[in-house]
N, C-alpha and C positions, 0 to 999 in steps of 0.2 A: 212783298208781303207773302209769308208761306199759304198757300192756297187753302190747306187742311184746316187753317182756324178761323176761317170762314165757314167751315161746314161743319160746326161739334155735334154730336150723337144725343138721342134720347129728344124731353122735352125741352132740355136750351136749343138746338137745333131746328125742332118745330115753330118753338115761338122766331127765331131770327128772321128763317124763312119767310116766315107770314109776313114779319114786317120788312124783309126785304122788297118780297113780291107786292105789296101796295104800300111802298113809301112812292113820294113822287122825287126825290133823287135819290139815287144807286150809291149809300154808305153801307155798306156791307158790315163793317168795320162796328160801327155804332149800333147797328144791330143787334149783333151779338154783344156786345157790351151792356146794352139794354132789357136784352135775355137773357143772360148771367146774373143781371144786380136781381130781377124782377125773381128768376127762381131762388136765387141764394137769401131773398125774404119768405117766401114763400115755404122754403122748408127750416124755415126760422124755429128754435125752440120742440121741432120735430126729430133732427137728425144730428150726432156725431159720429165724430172717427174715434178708435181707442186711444187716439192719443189726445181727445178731448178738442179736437178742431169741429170750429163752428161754417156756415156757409155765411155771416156778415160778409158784404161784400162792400166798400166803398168804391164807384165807378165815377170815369168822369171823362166827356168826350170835350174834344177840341178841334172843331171848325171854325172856316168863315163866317162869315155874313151869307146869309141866305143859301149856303152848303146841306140843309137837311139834318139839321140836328136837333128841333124839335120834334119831326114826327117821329122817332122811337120813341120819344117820354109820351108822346099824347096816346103812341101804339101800346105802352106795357097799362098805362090809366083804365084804357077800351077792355085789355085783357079781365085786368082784376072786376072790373066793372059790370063786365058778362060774367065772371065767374062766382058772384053773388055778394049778397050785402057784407058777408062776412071778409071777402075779400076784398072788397072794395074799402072796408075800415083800414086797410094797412095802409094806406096811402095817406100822405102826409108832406104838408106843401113848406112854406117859408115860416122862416123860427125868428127870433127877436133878443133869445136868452137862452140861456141853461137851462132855467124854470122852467120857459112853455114846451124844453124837450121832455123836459121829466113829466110834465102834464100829459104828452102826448103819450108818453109809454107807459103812464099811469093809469090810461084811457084803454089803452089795446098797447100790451109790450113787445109787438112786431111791428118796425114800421118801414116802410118804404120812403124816403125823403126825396122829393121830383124836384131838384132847384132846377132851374132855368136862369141864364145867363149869371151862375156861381162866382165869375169870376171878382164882379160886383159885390158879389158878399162876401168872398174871403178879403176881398179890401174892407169892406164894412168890419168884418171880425175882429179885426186889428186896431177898432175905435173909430172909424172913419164917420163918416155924417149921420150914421144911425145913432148915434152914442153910444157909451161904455157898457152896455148889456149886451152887445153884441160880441163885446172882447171875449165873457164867459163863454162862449159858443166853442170855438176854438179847444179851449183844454176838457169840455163835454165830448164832444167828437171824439177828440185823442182816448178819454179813458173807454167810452164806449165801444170802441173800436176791439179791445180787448177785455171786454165784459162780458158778451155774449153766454160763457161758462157760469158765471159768479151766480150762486142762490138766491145772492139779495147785494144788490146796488142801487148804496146810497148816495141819494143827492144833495146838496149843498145846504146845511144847518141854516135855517131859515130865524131873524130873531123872533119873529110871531109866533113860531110852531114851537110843542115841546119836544119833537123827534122831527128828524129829517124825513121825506118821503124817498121812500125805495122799490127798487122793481124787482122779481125774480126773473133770471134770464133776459137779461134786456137783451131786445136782437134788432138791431138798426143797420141798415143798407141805405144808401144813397144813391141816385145818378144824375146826377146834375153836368150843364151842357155850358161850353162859353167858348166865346170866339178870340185867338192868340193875343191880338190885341187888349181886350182889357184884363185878360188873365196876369199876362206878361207886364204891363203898363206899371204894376204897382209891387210886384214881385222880386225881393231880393233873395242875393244865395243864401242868406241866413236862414230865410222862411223855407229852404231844402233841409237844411242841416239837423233842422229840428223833428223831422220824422213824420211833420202832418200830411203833407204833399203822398209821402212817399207811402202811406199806407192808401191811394189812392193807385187803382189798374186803370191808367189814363189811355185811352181811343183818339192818336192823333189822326187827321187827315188833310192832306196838303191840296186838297183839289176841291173845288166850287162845280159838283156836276151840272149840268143841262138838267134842269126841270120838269117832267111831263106830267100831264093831265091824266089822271089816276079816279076811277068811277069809285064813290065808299064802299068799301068790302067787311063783313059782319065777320066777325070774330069765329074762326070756325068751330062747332061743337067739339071736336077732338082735343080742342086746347084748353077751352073752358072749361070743358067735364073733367078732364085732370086739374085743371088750376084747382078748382072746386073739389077737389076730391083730397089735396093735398093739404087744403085748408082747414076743410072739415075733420081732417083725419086725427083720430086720438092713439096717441101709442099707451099700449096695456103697461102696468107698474111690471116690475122684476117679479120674478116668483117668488113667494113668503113675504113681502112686504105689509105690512096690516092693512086693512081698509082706511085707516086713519090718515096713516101716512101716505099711503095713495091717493086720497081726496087733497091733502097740502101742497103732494111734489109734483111738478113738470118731469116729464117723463120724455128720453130721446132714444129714438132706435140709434145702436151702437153698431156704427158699419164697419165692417172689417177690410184691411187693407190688405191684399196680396203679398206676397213679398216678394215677387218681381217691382211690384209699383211703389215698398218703400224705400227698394233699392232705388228707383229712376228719382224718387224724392231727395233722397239722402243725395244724391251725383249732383242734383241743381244744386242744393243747399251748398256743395262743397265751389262748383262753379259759381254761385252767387260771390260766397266770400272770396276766392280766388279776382274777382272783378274790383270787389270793394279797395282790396289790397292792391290791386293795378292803378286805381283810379285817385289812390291816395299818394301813390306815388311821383303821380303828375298834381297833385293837389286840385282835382275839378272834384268841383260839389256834388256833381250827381252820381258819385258812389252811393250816395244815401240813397239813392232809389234803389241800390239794389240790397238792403239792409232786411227790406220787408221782403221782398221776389219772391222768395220760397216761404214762407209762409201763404203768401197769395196765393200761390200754384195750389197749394196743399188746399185752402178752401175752394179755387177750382175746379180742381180733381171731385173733391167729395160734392160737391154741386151738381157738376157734370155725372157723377155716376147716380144720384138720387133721381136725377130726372131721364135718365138710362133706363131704370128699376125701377117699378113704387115699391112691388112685394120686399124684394130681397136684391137689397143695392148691395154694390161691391164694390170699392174703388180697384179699378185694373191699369195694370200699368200703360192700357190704351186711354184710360181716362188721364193717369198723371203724362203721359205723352202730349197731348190735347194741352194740357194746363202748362206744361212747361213751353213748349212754341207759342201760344198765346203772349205768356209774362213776360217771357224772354223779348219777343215783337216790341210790346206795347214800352217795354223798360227802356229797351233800345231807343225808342223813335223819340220817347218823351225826351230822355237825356239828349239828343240831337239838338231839339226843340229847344230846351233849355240852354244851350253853349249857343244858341243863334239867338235866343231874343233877350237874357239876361243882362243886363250890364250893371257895375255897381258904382260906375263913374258917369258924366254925360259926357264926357271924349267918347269913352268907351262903347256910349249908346247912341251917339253920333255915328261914329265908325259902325257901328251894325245897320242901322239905317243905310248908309250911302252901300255898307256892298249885298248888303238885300237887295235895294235896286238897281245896282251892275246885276246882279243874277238876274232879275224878274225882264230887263231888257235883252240880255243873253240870251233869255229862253225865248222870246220873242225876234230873237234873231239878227239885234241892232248891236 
């Protein structure tokens, strides 16, 4: 793991820290990943780039059993929670439907989505024992994911209603946590191919640290008074806009990108596809993770430099440096993940079984 994307700059970096320093196991990894989704809501409907990229972030860790993957969700809840009522509305727990998402964003159209053990639900979303409301969920997410920009996004023509409900700017981040097994258990290549998985920056971790006894520690003012500050913050209309139109439109500070950092953009973009076309050519599925890559970086980058800045953010090519080792890591490890626990036969998932555990006795020495 490159040591650097452990330590991002600005407010993602503060908030990691904090909950690295009173998690009681040492994921470093999940940290940051929990720092990302929580600022990339946070300057939700506040900030883009000139080329109209949003900080939506869908996040999603993967550990063990009892590896430390719920205290960053309970760590970014404490964050928003100190940082006041108004922050504490973004948060936003387990859905049922399409509808109760559209409700939620209909309520407050920034939301932070905290799933815990997801893995459960993208099996649910698929029709599983929640029943077919839970299927809608699945193609909500997908379009959301690229809605972010849209004025007004509408939701699904209801027959009771005479207009569908819609939101301006809808801005949804997720970070939902789940352990290999049940993620894996129900997951075919198919469910890669289709793009959902892949617009996900997944935080594998292959280790079950040691556990210690951790005193509660208050959310430090430094982090809340900016949480809080970002929240409450209104960006002024354009100049000569009328009052009118001012009082209707959502308004975003428009960050400018160096052009050192849209060259290191454009280089992943071109190495992403480069991968995709490698990966096609041995026919493995997780080329599609790297379909979305650069786009991700690109909402990292501007993430990363907003929480750099409040005044006067700039994405620098140290910020897309930062975003490209991160995506690259996390694309890497996930598609490993994926060629180890996939299978789309039960030979095939037999035989992953048996040499999982030649490894895991290997490593133990037998």
């Amino acid at each position: 793991m490159p040591a650097e994307i452990l330590d991002p700059p600005g407010l993602v970096g503060d908030i990691a820290r904090w909950i690295i320093d009173t998690a009681p196991c040492y994921q470093p990894l999940f940290a940051v990943g929990a720092a990302l989704t929580l600022c990339g809501a946070l300057f939700g409907r506040k900030v883009k780039d000139e080329y109209d990229t949003r900080t939506n972030l869908y996040g999603l860790c993967i550990g063990q059993s009892s590896s430390g993957k719920d205290y960053p969700q309970k760590a970014i809840m404490r964050i928003l929670a100190a940082a006041g009522e108004a922050a504490e509305k973004m948060i936003a727990k387990e859905v049922t439907s399409d509808a109760a998402i559209m409700s939620a964003l209909g309520l407050y159209p920034v939301r932070l989505f905290v799933w815990d053990e997801v893995g459960h639900f993208f099996t649910n979303m698929k029709g599983g024992k929640d029943g077919s409301y839970m299927k809608t969920i699945r193609p909500m997410l997908l379009q959301l994911y690229s809605s972010a920009n849209l004025d007004k996004f509408k939701g699904k023509q209801m027959a009771s209603k005479e207009e569908a409900a819609s939101v301006e700017f809808p801005h949804v981040c997720i970070w939902g946590a789940t352990s290999p097994d049940i993620l894996y258990s129900d997951m075919t290549k198919g469910e890669i191919t289709d793009g959902f998985i892949g617009r996900f920056l997944t935080f594998v971790s292959p280790t079950r640290p040691l556990p210690v006894r951790r005193k509660i520690s208050a959310v430090p003012d430094a982090i809340s008074s900016r949480v809080a500050a970002w929240v409450t913050r209104v960006i002024p209309p354009p100049a000569g806009m009328s009052a009118f139109d001012a009082h209707l439109k959502q308004h975003q500070m428009v960050v400018p990108t160096t052009q050192t950092a849209g060259d290191a953009l454009d280089e992943f973009r071109r190495e992403c596809h480069a991968k995709m076309d490698a990966e096609d050519a041995k026919s493995d599925v997780t080329n599609n993770l790297w379909s979305k890559a650069a786009e991700i970086a690109g909402r990292v980058a501007l993430t990363v430099a907003c929480g750099r800045s409040f005044d006067n953010p700039e994405v620098a090519k140290s910020d897309v440096d930062y975003a490209v080792a991160l995506v690259r890591h996390c694309v890497s490890t996930f598609s490993d993940s994926i060629r180890d626990n996939i299978a789309e036969t039960p030979w095939e998932s037999a035989k992953k079984k048996i040499l999982k555990l030649l490894e895991k006795e290997r490593r133990r020495g037998l």
